[in-house]
C-alpha positions, 0 to 999 in steps of 0.5 A: 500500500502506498503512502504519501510522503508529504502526509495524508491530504497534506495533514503531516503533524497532529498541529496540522490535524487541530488547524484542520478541525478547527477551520472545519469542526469549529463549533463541535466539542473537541473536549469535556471535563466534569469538575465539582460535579459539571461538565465544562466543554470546548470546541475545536475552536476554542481547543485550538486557540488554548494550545496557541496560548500555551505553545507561546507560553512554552517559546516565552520560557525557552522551550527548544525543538528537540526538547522533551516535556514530560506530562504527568497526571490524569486524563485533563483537557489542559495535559492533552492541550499540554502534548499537542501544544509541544508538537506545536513547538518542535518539542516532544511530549513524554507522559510519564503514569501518573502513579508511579513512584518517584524514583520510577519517575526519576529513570524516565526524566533522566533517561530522556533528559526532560528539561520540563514538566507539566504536572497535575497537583501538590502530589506530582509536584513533590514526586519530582522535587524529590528527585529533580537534585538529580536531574541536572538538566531539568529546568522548570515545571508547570503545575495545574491546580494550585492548591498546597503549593502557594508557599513553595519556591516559584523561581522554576515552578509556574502555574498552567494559567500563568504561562497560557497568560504569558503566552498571550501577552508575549504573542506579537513577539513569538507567533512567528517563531510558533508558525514557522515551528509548527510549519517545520513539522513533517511526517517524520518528526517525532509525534511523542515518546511512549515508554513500555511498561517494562515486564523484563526489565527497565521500561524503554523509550518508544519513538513514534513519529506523526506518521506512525500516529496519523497514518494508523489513526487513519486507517483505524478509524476508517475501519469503524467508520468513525466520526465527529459526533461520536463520543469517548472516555478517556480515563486510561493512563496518558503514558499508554498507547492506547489512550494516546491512539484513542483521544490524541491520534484517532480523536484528532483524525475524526474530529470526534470528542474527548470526555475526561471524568472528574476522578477515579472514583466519580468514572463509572457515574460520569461514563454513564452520563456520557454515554460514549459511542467509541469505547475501549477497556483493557479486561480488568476493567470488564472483569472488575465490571462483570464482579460488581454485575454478580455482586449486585445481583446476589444482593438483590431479591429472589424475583430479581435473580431469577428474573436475570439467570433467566434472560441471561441464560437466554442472552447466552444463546442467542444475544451474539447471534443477533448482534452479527445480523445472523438469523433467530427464530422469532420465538427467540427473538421476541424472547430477546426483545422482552430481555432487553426491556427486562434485564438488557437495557437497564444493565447496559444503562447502568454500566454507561453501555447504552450508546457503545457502537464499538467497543474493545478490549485488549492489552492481556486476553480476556476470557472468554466467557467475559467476552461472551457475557457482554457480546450476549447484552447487545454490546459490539465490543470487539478484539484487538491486538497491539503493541506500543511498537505499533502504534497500538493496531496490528489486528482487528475483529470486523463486524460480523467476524467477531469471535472469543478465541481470535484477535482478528485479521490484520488492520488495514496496511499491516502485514503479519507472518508467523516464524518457523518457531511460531513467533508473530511478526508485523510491518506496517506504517505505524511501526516505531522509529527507534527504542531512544538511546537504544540502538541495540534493542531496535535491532533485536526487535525490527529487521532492517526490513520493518518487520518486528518481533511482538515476543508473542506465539500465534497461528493464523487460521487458514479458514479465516484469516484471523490470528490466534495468539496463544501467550507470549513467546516466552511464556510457551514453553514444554511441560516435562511430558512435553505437553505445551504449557500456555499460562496465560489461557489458564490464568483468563479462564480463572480470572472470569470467576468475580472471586479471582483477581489475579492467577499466576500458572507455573508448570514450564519444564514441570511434571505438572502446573501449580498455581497463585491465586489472589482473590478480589477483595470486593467481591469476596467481602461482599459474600463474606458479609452476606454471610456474616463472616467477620474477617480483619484484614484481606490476609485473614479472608484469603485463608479462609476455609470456605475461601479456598474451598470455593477457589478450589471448585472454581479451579476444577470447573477450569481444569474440566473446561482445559481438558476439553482442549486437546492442545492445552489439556496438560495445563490442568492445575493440580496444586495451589495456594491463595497468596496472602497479599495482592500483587502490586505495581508498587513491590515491582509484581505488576507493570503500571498496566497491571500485566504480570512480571512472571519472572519476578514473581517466581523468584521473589515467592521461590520459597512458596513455588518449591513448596507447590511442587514438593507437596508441602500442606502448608508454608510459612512465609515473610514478604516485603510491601510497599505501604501507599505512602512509601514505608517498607514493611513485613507481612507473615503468613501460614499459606495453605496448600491444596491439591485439586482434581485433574480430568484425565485427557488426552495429551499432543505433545510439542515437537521436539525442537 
């Protein structure tokens, strides 16, 4: 496929993209935000005329082309205004996430040498004052709400508002600078810096150039003819790709709105008034969504229950069906449509679902029955699967082609081939320049014919076209017997039960697999007190007997649904313990994006993975934790083991290599 050099009609730089929506969407709402309970708006127009204020307000205080700014906090109109306002200068926007601790903060700004910072609050504010000794090149920050910091040294630390004012009134001396900045952009400058989330090691620096960005915000968006009326959330971290993609690449493509919620714990109110036509949440955010569903409904009365296993039962069989516009006898769909005024439509109102044209999760594989789940209400929500490197898109579901166990086929002007040793490979407009500062990471993961390694094993389906992943690379491996072992396909079949927050399957070289579990807080508190069970604390619930009693049955319902797969039947789980703490981003367990570090796991609990394995019934252990406010701690623990019972099945064993 050819793409033009100079930018898709012209457009080479998301600057170019604002002017574009400005002159042609002026009057239609770019951006809203709720802020002490009211939506605030601004349209394209207006959006356009904030990031002028602040790109002059960057030239008044020396921002350089090739400067990095680093942009810290949560999704806010002024921190999207923030990144598009440094493209407009020739600098280069670095979100960082926004929960990070100051020393992970620490390796970023100085590994890509940020000479500023645009932060939220006092919390922010102090994170990189506590390291900013240390950062010799760092020179100002920028801060939005001033609370808390009236008393602080303001030589080199300056309020949002202030510098958009001075940008203002500076704006006879720099506008011509500005215009001939934003001029200079071309389709190979750098449109931003993403870093990984860093599973093996220190997270890397990923350069996207406005080609990357525009060109896949372009095709994706054809893809599911996206539009200017239509409406998004944006509520995941700004230093991940996929909100990048959506609220900055796709958003100024289609000239559609972006809604920030007024904080965390105000989102799921704010999504339902919303209403968002475009959505995306990674699977926690369904699974988290599907347990406060089940929680719910074993509050609720008799009639209610009953009245939506009922439906639901009925949503199962046939809601996917009507959504690809296949055919149902009329009984069924009458059924259906009694459903939907029943049960359907006032679960997706409440889940903020009502308006979703397309909706999709990615990032980790969702379970199947997850997917299912929401596919039977009605609502389109689709797979796909991406990577920063890519600019997020490598492949995506079609209407109509939608199914649990794909990611569907690859998304217009990516091309994909799996390697002899079942490696996925891609190439496409959207792969990134370079790893900064990294030359030999680059060439590990991108040939020098563009095409790049994902680290994950899959097979495209000869019958359709749409790949299959089947966990990453380097978590395949052989069982002892040489069966394939594929944790992850284990770990999203437990994780669909609402009491199980997280699993971590271990079996690699192994006679057998053995798991961890963490149960939900949230879900198991809720039966805890249903049933008047008192309980101290998330360690004492853990170990609970009718916990780990209900953990062990949902383990087995898996391991009679993994014996079914011929493939993956030796992945059954024999043995397993309900870990005493929950696994945490802060005690390095998580990455910032909630994937799990295997590795470091298996090492740091050593002591409780030899115990799986050598049939110990219990083990005591001492864990080091991270405390919210950064204090080190102990916690000890007597974990018990259990064994749980495996279906016999028949085994295909892994070619020898």
């Amino acid at each position: 496929m050819a793409y033009m050099s100079e930018g898709v009609e012209g457009l080479r730089s998301i600057p170019a993209l604002l002017a574009r929506n400005a002159s042609q969407h002026g009057a239609s709402p770019a951006y809203r935000e709720k802020e002490y309970g009211i939506w605030q708006s601004w349209t394209w127009a207006e959006t356009a005329q904030e990031i002028e204020a602040l790109a002059l307000g960057f030239l008044n205080l020396g921002v350089n082309e090739g400067d990095f700014i680093a942009i810290i906090g949560r999704n806010r109109p002024y921190l999207y205004w923030s990144m598009v306002a440094a493209q407009s200068v020739g600098a280069i926007p670095v979100p960082l996430y926004q929960d990070s601790v100051a020393e992970e903060m620490e390796y970023v700004l100085d590994h890509c040498g940020a000479r500023f910072a645009i932060v939220s609050d006092q919390e922010q504010v102090d994170k990189v004052i506590e390291v900013q000794d240390r950062l010799h090149q760092f020179e100002h920050m920028i801060y939005l709400d001033p609370r808390g910091l009236r008393k602080y040294d303001h030589t080199r630390l300056h309020q949002f508002s202030h510098v958009q004012d001075q940008g203002r009134a500076s704006y006879d001396e720099f506008i011509r600078e500005l215009q001939a900045r934003t001029a200079k952009l071309n389709y190979d400058s750098t449109c931003v810096m993403l870093y990984t989330s860093g599973t093996t090691g220190k997270p890397k620096g990923v350069v996207l150039s406005n080609r990357n960005i525009i060109e896949t915000a372009k095709a994706s968006s054809e893809f599911d003819h996206l539009k200017v009326d239509d409406e998004v959330l944006a509520y995941l971290p700004m230093a991940w790709v996929g909100d990048f993609i959506f609220s900055i690449g796709q958003a100024y493509w289609s000239g559609f709105c972006v809604n920030c919620p007024e904080s965390p714990e105000t989102m799921m109110t704010d999504l339902r008034e919303i209403a968002p036509s475009y959505y995306f949440a990674p699977p926690r955010v369904f699974e988290t969504q599907l347990t406060q569903i089940m929680i719910r409904m074993e509050d609720s009365g008799a009639f209610k229950k009953k009245t939506f296993d009922y439906f639901m039962e009925h949503a199962r069989k046939v809601g996917p069906a009507i959504l690809d516009g296949h055919d149902v006898s009329t009984f069924d769909l009458l059924k259906y449509k009694l459903g939907e005024i029943m049960v359907y439509g006032p679960l997706k109102n409440a889940l903020g679902f009502s308006n979703v044209r397309v909706g999709y999760t990615a990032g980790e594989a969702i379970g199947p029955e997850i997917f299912d789940f929401y596919r039977s209400l009605g609502i389109n929500l689709k797979q796909l699967y991406g990577q920063t490197e890519a600019s997020v898109f490598i492949t995506q579901q079609p209407d109509g082609e939608v199914r649990s166990d794909t990611v569907g086929v690859p998304s217009p002007g990516v091309e994909i081939r799996i390697s002899d040793k079942g490696e996925v490979f891609y190439r496409s407009p959207g792969v990134f320049v370079e790893y900064y500062k990294n030359a030999e990471s680059t060439a590990d993961t991108k040939d020098p014919e563009g095409w790049v390694a994902t680290g994950d094993a899959g097979f495209i389906e000869e019958s359709t076209g749409h790949l299959r992943i089947i966990d990453r690379a380097k978590d395949v491996g052989a069982m002892a017997d040489g069966a394939m072992f594929a944790p992850k396909y284990v770990e999203n079949k437990l994780k669909f039960y609402p009491n199980i927050l997280e699993a971590v399957v271990f079996g690699a070289g192994r006679d057998r697999c053995c798991a961890f579990i963490n149960i939900d807080l949230a879900a198991v508190g809720n039966w805890a007190e249903r049933n008047n069970i008192a309980y101290a604390s998330y360690q004492e619930l853990a170990g609970h007997k009718q916990v780990l009693d209900t953990i062990q049955a949902h383990i087995e319902e898996v391991n009679a649904s993994i014996a079914q797969d011929e493939m993956l039947s030796g992945c059954q789980v024999h043995r397993f313990l309900v870990l005493h703490k929950e696994l945490d981003a802060d005690d390095g367990e998580l990455t910032r994006t909630r994937k799990v570090r295997r590795k470091i796991i298996g090492e740091k609990f050593e002591d409780l993975v030899n115990a799986l394995y050598d049939g110990s019934e219990s083990i005591y252990t001492e864990t080091e934790v991270t405390y919210e406010d950064g204090r080190k701690g102990k916690i000890k623990a007597t974990l018990e083991i259990r064994d749980a019972k495996v279906v016999p099945a028949t085994r295909q064993t892994l070619a020898a290599e």
